[in-house]
C-alpha positions as CSV (number, residue, x, y, z in Angstrom):
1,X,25.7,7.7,65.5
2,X,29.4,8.3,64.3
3,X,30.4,6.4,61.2
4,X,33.3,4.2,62.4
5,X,36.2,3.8,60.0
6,X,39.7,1.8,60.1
7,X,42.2,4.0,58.5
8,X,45.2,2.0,56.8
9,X,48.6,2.9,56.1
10,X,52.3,1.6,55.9
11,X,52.0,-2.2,54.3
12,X,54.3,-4.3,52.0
13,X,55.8,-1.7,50.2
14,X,58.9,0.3,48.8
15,X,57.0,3.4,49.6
16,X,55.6,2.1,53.0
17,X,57.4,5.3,54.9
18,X,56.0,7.5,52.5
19,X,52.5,6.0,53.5
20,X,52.9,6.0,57.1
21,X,52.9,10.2,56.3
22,X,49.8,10.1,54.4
23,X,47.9,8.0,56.7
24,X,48.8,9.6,59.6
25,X,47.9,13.3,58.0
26,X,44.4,11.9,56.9
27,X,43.7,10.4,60.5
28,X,44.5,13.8,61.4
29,X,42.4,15.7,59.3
30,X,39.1,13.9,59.9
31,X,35.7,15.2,61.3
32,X,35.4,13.5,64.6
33,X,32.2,14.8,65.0
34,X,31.3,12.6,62.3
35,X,33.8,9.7,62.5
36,X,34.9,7.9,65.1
37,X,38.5,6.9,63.4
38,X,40.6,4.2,64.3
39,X,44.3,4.4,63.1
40,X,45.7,1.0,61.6
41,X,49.5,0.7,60.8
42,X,50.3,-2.1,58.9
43,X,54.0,-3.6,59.5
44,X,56.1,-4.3,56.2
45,X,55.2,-8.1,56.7
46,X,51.3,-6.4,56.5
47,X,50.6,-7.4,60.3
48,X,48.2,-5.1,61.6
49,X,48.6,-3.0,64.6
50,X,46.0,-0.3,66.4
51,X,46.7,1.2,69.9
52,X,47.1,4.9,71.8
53,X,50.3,5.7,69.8
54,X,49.8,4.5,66.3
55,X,47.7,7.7,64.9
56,X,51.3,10.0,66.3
57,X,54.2,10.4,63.5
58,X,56.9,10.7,66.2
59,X,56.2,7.3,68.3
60,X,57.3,5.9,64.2
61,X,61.3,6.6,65.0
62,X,61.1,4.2,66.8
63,X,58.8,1.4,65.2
64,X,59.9,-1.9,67.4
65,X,59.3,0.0,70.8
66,X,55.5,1.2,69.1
67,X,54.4,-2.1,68.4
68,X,55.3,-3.5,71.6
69,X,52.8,-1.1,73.2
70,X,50.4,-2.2,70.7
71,X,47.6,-4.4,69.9
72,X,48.4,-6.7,67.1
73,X,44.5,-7.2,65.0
74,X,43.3,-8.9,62.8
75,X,40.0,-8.6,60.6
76,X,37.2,-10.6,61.0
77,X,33.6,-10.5,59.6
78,X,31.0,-12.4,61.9
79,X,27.4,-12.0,61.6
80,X,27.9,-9.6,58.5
81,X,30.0,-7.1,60.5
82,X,33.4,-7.0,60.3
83,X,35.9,-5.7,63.6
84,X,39.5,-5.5,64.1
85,X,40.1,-8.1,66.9
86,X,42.8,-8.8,69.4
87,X,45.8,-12.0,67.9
88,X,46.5,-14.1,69.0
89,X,43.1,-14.6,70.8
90,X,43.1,-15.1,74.4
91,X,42.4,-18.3,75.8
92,X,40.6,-16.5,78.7
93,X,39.8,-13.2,79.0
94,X,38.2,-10.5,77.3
95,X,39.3,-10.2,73.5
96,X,39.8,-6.8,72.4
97,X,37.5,-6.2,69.3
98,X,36.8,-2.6,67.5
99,X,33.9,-2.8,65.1
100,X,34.1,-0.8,62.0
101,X,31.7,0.1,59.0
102,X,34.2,1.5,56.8
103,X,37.9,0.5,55.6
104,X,40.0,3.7,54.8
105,X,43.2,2.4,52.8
106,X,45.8,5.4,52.3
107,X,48.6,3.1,51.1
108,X,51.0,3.2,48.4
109,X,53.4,1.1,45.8
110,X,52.8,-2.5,45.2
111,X,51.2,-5.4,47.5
112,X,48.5,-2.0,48.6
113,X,47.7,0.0,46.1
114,X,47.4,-2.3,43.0
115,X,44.4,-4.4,43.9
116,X,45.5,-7.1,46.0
117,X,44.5,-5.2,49.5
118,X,41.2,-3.9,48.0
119,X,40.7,-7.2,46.9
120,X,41.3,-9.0,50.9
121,X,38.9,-6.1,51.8
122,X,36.1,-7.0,49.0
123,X,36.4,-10.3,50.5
124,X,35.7,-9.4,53.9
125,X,32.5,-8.0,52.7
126,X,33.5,-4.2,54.6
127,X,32.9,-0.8,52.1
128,X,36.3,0.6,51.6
129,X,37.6,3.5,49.9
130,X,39.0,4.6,46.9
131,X,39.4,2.7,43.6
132,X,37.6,-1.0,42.9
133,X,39.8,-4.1,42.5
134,X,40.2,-3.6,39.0
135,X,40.9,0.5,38.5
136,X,43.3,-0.1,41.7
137,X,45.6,-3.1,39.3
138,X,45.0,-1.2,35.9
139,X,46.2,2.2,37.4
140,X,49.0,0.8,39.0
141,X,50.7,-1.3,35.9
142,X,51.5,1.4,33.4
143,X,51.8,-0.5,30.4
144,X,48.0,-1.9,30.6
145,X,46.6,1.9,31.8
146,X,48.5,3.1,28.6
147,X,46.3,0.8,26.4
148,X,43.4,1.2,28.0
149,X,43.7,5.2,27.3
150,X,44.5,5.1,23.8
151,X,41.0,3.2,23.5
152,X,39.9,7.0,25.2
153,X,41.8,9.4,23.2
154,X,44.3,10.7,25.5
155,X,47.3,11.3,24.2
156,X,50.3,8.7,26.0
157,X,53.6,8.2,24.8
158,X,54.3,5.0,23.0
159,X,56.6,2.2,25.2
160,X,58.1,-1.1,25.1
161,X,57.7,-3.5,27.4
162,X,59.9,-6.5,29.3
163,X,59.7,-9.2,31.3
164,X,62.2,-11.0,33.6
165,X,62.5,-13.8,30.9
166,X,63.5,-10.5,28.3
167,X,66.4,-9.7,30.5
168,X,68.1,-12.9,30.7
169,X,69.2,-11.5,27.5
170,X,70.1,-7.9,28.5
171,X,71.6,-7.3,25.2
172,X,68.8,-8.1,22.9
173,X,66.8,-5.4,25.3
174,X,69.3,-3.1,24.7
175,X,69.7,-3.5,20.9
176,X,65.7,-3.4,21.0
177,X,65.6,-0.3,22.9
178,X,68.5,1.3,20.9
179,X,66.6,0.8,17.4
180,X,62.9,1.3,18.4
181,X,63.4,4.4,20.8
182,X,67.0,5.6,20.6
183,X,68.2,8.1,23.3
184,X,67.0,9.7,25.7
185,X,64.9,7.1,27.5
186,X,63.5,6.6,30.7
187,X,63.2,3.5,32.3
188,X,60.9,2.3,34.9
189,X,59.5,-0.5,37.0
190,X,55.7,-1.7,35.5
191,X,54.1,-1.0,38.7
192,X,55.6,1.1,41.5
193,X,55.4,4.7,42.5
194,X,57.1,7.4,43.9
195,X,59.9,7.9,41.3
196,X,61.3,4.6,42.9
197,X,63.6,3.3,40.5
198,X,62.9,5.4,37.9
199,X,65.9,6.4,35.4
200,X,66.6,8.5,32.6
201,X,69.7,6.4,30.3
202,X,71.3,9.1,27.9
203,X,73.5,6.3,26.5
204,X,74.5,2.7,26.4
205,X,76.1,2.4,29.7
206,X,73.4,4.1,31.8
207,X,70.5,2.6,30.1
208,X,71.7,-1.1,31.0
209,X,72.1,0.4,34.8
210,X,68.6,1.7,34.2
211,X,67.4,-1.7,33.3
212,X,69.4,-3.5,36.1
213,X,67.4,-0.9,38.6
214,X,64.4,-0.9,37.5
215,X,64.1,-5.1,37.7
216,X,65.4,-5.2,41.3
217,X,61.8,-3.4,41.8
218,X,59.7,-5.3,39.5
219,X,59.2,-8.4,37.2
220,X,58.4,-6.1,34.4
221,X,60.0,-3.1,33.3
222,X,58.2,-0.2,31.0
223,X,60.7,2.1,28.5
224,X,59.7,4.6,26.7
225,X,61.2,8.0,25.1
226,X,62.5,11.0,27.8
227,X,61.2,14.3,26.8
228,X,64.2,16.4,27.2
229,X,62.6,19.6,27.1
230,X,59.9,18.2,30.1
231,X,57.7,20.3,31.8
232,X,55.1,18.1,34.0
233,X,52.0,19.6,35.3
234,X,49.5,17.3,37.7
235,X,45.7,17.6,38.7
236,X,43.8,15.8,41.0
237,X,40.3,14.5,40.4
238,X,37.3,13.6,43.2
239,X,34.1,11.3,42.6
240,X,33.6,8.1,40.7
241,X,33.4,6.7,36.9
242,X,29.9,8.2,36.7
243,X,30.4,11.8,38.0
244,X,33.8,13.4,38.8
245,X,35.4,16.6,39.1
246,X,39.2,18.6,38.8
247,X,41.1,20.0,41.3
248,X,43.6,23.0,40.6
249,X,46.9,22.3,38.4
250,X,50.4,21.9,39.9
251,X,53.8,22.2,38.6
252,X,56.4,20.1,41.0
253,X,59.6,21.5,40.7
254,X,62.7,18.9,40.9
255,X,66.1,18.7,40.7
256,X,66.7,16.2,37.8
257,X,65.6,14.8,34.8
258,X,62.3,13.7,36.7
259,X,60.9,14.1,40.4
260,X,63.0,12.1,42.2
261,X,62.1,10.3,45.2
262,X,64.3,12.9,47.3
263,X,62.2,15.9,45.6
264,X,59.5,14.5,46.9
265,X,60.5,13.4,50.6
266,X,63.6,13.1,51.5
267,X,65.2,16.9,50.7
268,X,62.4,18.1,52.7
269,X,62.8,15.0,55.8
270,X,66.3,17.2,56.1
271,X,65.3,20.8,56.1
272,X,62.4,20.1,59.2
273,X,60.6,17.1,59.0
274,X,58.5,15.6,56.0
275,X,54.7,16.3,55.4
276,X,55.0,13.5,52.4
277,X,53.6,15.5,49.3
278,X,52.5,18.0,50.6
279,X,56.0,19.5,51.3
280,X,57.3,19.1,47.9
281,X,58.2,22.0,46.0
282,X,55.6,23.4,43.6
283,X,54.0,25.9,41.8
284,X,50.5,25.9,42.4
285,X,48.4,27.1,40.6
286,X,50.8,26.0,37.4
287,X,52.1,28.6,35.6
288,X,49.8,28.0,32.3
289,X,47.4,29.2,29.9
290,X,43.6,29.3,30.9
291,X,43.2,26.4,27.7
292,X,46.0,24.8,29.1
293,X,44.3,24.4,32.5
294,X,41.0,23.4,30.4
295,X,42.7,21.1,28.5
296,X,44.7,19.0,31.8
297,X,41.7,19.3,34.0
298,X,39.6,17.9,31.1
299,X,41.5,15.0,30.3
300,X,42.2,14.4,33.8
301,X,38.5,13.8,34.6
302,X,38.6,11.8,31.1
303,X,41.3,9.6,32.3
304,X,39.6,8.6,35.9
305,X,36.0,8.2,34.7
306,X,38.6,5.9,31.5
307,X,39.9,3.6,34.4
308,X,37.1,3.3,36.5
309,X,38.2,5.4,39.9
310,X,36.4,6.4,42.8
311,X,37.6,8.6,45.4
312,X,40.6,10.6,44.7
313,X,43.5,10.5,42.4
314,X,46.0,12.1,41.0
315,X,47.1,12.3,37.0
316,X,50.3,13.5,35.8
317,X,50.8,14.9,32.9
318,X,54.1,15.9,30.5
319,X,53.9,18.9,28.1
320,X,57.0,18.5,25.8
321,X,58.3,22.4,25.7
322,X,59.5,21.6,22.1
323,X,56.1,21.1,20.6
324,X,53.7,21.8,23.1
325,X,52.2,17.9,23.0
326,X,50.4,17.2,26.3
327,X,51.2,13.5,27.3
328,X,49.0,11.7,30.0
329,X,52.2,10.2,32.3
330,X,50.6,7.9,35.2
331,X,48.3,8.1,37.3
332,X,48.1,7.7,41.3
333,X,44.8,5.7,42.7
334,X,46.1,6.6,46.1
335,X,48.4,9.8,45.7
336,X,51.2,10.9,48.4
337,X,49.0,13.1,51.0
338,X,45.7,12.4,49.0
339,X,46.5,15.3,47.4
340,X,44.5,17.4,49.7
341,X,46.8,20.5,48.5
342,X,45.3,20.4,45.2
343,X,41.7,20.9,46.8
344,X,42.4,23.3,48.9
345,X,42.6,26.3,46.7
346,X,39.6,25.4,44.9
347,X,37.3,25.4,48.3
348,X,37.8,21.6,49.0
349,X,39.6,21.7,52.9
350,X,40.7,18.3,53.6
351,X,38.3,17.1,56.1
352,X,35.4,17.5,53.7
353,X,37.6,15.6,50.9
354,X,38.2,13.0,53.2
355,X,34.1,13.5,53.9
356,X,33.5,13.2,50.1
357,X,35.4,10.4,50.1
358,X,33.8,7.9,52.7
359,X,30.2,9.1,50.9
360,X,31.6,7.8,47.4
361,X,32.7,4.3,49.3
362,X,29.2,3.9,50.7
363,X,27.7,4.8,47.5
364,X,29.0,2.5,45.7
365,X,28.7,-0.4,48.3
366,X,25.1,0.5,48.3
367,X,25.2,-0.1,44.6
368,X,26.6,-3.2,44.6
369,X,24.0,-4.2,47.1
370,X,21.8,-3.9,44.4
371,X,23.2,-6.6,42.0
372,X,22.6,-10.1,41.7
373,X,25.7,-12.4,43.0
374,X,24.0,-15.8,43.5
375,X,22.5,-18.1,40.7
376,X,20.1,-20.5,41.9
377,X,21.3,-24.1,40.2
378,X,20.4,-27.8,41.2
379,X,23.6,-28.7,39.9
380,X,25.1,-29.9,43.0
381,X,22.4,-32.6,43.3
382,X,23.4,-34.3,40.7
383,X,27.1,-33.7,41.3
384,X,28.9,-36.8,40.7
385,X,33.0,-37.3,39.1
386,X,31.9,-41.2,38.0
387,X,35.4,-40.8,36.0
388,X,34.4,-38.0,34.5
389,X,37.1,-35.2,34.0
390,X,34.9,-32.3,35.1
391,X,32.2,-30.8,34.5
392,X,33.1,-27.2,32.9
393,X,33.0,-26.9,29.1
């Protein structure tokens, strides 16, 4: 019997489009004679829809006329099985309900990818893929991942942090940033991805655009030195926090100071069409030193086990051309096309990631079957407020 799995993508996020690609490339490249794969697009309000056009990239040009040929879902767990039914329900009739073993998230940015959907599908009780609750949050706030590391040993570069209360006085962050960092710097929101609004400030006036970019994103806002003489090299890594493994090395190519957002999709949208990450310009393998390529692979699988990640992610890394320091950057819990080009050259194709994937979900699922989430306490017989305040000490 096929393993039936919900496969997620779009949601509340600045990098929804970007995840509609993903999503729909995975639900492409799955073994159907070992899933039976239900697409799920997830509006940018995160209403779920499924239906005969949602798994197709072109019926997306035109998302209004897609969902109204679609079946808005939501997820339900009766009986200890969860399915994607039919709502609203109808009052008479024959609800449409798909039942599913497995939840599939390829999503992206903030409201998805930092915890708070794997967290909804923890609740549900349904196995899902990719990082826990807590690896999903801590990889996708770089300030906390960055402290977390240095209890690891990998090298990260030293940043400030600020919060919306910091900028009401913009020119105390300034003055801060000026004296503890100095110039170049780049500037970026705690918690998003895909270079979204990401800056490099060279001097007074750019940094405090910076700044006023990088809070229109987020309600915290990471700074910490630019490496002008930057080369970045990324690897992907495959298993969980017990047992995991390196992909090959890439170096992405851009046009700036850093990978911009256009690198990655947009410049490529214009010359034929978008294949998300997969299309973005890059040497692979990088153009390094076999100890090089020891060195990032190694640290990359020292970085995931680190946070506690399962599945697949991607790590970027900076060497500074100046002195040759290696820099962990940020890493990507759910990268832009799952990274499936990075697994390809080392025999990985992308069905049997995907494959590899699903196992490491039902793994650990099977582990957590395992541990003890009830206490047995008569507590509640004697339960009584009698003017007491409460009963928690």
């Amino acid at each position: 019997m096929k393993i039936r799995v919900a496969m997620f993508f779009g949601g509340k996020s600045v990098e929804h489009e970007v995840s509609v690609i993903s999503g729909i490339q995975a639900y492409l490249a799955m073994d159907t004679d070992k899933y039976d794969v239900t697409p799920v697009y997830m509006t940018k309000k995160n209403e779920m829809y499924i239906g005969a056009d949602i798994g197709k990239i072109e019926s997306y040009k035109d998302i209004n006329a897609l969902l109204k040929r679609s079946k808005r879902v939501i997820m339900i767990n009766e009986n200890g099985r969860v399915s994607l039914v039919e709502y609203p329900l109808k009052k008479f009739g024959k609800n449409l309900s798909v039942e599913i073993d497995v939840a599939f998230p390829v999503v992206h940015g903030t409201n998805v990818e930092d915890g708070a959907f794997q967290g909804y599908l923890k609740t549900l009780g349904i196995p899902f893929v990719g990082c826990d609750v807590t690896a999903s949050a801590v990889g996708m706030d770089k300030y906390i991942m960055k402290e977390v590391l240095k209890g690891y040993d990998v090298p990260v570069l030293d940043a400030l942090l600020f919060t919306g209360a910091d900028y009401a006085d913009v020119e105390s962050v300034l003055n801060r940033i000026e004296e503890k960092l100095g110039y170049p710097v780049i500037v970026k929101p705690v918690n998003l991805g895909s270079s979204v609004g990401i800056t490099v400030a060279k001097d007074r006036a750019s940094l405090e655009n910076a700044v006023d970019e990088a809070f229109r994103y987020a309600t915290k806002v990471l700074v910490e030195h630019a490496i002008t003489n930057l080369r970045e090299v990324n690897c992907s890594v495959l298993g969980d926090e017990n047992d995991a493994i390196a992909s090959e090395c890439e170096e992405p190519l851009h046009t700036k100071d850093i990978l911009s957002y256009e690198d990655k999709y947009v410049s490529n949208a214009k010359s034929g069409g978008s294949k998300g990450m997969a299309s973005v310009s890059r040497r692979i393998p990088a153009e390094i030193s076999s100890k090089e390529r020891d060195e990032i692979r190694e640290l990359a699988v020292r970085s995931f086990k680190a946070l506690g990640c399962n599945g697949v992610s991607r790590i970027d890394f900076m060497i500074d051309e100046d002195n040759g320091k290696l820099y962990f950057n940020e890493i990507n819990t759910i990268p832009g096309s799952l990274a499936f080009y990075l697994w390809e050259p080392v025999g990985v194709p992308y069905s049997e990631l995907l494959d590899r994937m699903i196992k490491l979900a039902i793994k650990r699922t099977r582990a957590e079957e395992n541990l003890t989430f009830t206490f047995n306490t008569n507590i509640l017989a004697n339960a009584g407020f009698g003017g007491a305040k409460g009963v928690k000490r």
